[in-house]
N, CA, C and O of each residue as an XYZ file, in Angstrom:
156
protein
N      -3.735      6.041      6.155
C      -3.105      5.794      4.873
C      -4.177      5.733      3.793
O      -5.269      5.171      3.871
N      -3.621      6.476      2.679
C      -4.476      6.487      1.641
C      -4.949      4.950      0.797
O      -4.156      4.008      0.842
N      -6.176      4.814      0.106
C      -5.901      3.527     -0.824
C      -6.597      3.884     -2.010
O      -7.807      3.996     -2.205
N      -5.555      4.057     -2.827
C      -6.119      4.332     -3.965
C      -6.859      3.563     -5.252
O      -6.274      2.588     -5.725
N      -7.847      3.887     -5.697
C      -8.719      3.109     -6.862
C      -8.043      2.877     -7.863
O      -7.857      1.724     -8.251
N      -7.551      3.925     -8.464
C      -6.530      3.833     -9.462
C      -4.621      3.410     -9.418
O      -3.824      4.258     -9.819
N      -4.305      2.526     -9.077
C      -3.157      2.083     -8.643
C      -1.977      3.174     -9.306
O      -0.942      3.529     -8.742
N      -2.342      3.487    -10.341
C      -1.010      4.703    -11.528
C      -1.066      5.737    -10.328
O       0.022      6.240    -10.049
N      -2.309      6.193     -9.467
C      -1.756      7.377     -8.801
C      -1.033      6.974     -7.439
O      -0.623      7.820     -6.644
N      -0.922      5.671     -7.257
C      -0.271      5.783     -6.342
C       1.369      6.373     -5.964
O       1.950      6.668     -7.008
N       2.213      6.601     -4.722
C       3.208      6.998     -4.772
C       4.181      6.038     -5.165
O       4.262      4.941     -4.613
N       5.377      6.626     -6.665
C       6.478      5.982     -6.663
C       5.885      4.657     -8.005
O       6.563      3.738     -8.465
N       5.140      4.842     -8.177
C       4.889      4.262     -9.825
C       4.884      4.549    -11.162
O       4.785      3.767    -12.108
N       5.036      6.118    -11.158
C       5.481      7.160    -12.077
C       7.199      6.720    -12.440
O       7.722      6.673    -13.553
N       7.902      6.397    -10.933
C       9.185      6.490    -11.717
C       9.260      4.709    -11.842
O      10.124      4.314    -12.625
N       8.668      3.936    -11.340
C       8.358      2.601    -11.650
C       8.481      2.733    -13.644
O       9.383      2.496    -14.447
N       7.296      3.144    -13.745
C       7.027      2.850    -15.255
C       7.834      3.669    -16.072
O       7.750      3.533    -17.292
N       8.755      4.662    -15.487
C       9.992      4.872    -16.438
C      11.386      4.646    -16.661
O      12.084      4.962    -17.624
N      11.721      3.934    -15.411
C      12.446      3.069    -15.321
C      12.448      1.927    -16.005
O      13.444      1.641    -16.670
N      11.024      0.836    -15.951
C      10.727     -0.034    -16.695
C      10.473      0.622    -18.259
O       9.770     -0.269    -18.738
N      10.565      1.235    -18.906
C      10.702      1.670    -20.347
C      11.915      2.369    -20.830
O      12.265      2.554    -21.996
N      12.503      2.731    -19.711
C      14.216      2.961    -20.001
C      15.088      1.775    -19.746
O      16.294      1.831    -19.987
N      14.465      0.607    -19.223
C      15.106     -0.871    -19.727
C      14.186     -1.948    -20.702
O      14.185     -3.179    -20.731
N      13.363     -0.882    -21.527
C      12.649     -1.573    -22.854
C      11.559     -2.665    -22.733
O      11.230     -3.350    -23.702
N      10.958     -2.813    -21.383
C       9.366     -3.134    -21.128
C       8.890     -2.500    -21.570
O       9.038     -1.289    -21.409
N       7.915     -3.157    -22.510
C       6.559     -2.769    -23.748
C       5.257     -2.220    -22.468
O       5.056     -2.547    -21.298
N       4.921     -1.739    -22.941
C       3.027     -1.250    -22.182
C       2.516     -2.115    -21.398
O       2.459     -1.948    -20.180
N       2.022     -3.288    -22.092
C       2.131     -4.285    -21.321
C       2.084     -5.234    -20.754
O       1.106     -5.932    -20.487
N       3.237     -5.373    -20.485
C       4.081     -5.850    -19.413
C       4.416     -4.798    -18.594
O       4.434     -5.295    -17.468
N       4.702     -3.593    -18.505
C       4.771     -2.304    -17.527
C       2.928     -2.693    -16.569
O       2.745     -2.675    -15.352
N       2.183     -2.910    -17.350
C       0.457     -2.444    -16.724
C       0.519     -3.485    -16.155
O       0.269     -3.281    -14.967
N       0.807     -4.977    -16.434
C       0.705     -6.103    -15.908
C       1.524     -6.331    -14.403
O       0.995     -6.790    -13.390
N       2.878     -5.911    -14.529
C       3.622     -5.889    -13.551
C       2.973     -4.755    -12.487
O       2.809     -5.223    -11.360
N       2.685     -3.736    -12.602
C       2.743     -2.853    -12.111
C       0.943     -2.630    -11.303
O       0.631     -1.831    -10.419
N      -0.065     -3.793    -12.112
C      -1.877     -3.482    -11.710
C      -2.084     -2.576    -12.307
O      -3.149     -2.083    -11.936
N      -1.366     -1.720    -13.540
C      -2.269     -0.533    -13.687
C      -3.076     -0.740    -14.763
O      -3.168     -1.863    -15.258
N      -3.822      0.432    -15.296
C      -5.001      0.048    -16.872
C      -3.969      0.876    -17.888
O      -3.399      1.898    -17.506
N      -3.752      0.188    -19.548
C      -2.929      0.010    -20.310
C      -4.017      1.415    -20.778
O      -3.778      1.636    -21.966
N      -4.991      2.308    -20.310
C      -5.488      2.909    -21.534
C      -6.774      3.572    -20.733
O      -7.599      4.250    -21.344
């Protein structure tokens, strides 16, 4: 199993963070919830 450095590439966090902005979580709170970097 893979482990990735960058948590955004992991699988299934792409539709994480558009889900969470199609129910109006700001940046973040998406990066916070989620470990990823806002930038």
């Amino acid at each position: 199993m893979l482990e990735y450095y960058y948590h955004a590439y992991e699988p299934g966090v792409k539709k994480k963070v558009i889900d969470m902005a199609i129910n109006g979580s700001g940046i973040h709170d998406t990066a916070r919830v989620l470990n990823i970097s806002k930038g």
